[in-house]
N, C-alpha and C positions, 0 to 999 in steps of 0.2 A: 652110490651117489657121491659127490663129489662137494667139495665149498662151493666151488662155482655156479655148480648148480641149483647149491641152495641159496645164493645171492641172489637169483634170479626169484627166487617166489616171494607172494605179498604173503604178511600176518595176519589170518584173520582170528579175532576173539570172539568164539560162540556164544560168551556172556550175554553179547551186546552187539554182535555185528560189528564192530570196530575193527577197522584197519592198522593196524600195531607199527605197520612198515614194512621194508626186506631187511633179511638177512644180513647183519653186519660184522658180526663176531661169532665165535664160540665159547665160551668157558669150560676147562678141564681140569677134573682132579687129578693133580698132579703123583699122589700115588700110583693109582692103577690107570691112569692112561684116556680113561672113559669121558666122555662128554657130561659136562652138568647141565649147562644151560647155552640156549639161544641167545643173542642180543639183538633187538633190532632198530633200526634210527626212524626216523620220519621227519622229513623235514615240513611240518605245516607253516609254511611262510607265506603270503600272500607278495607275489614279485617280487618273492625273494629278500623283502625287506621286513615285513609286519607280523610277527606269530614269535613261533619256538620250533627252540627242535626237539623231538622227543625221544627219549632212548628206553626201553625195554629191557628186562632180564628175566627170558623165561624160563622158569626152569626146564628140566627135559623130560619130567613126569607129568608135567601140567600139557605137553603134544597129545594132539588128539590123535591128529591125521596128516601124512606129508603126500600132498597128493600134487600132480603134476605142474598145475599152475598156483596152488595156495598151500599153507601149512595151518591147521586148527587149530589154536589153541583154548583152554578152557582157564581164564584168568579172570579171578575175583578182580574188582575195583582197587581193590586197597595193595595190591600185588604190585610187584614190578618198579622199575624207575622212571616216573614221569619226566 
């Protein structure tokens, strides 16, 4: 699987059913090479003017599932970056 392709899926949190975003980043430990964590954006703005943006940092032991059109994750409340 590719970045691109994982740009393409939405975030969903099993918690809560919440929509987290797609894919924006990756974060890697720069020692050995390996993936830590997901990042994903969300833009809730109403027309683009009224909300926030939200960004995410999942880790990559909190993935549940990477399945064709979503990725699961299992994220407490208090996790992540609002």
């Amino acid at each position: 699987m590719t970045f691109c392709e994982l740009r393409e899926k939405d975030v969903i949190n099993i918690c809560d059913c919440k929509r987290l975003g797609c894919v924006s980043d990756l974060v890697f430990d720069p020692k050995n090479g390996c993936i830590q964590a997901l990042v994903t954006s969300s833009n809730e703005k109403l027309w683009g003017l009224l909300g926030k943006d939200c960004e995410y940092e999942i880790p990559w032991c909190k993935i549940k599932q990477i399945g064709p059109d979503i990725i699961l994750v299992e994220l407490e409340h208090d996790k992540g970056r609002p």
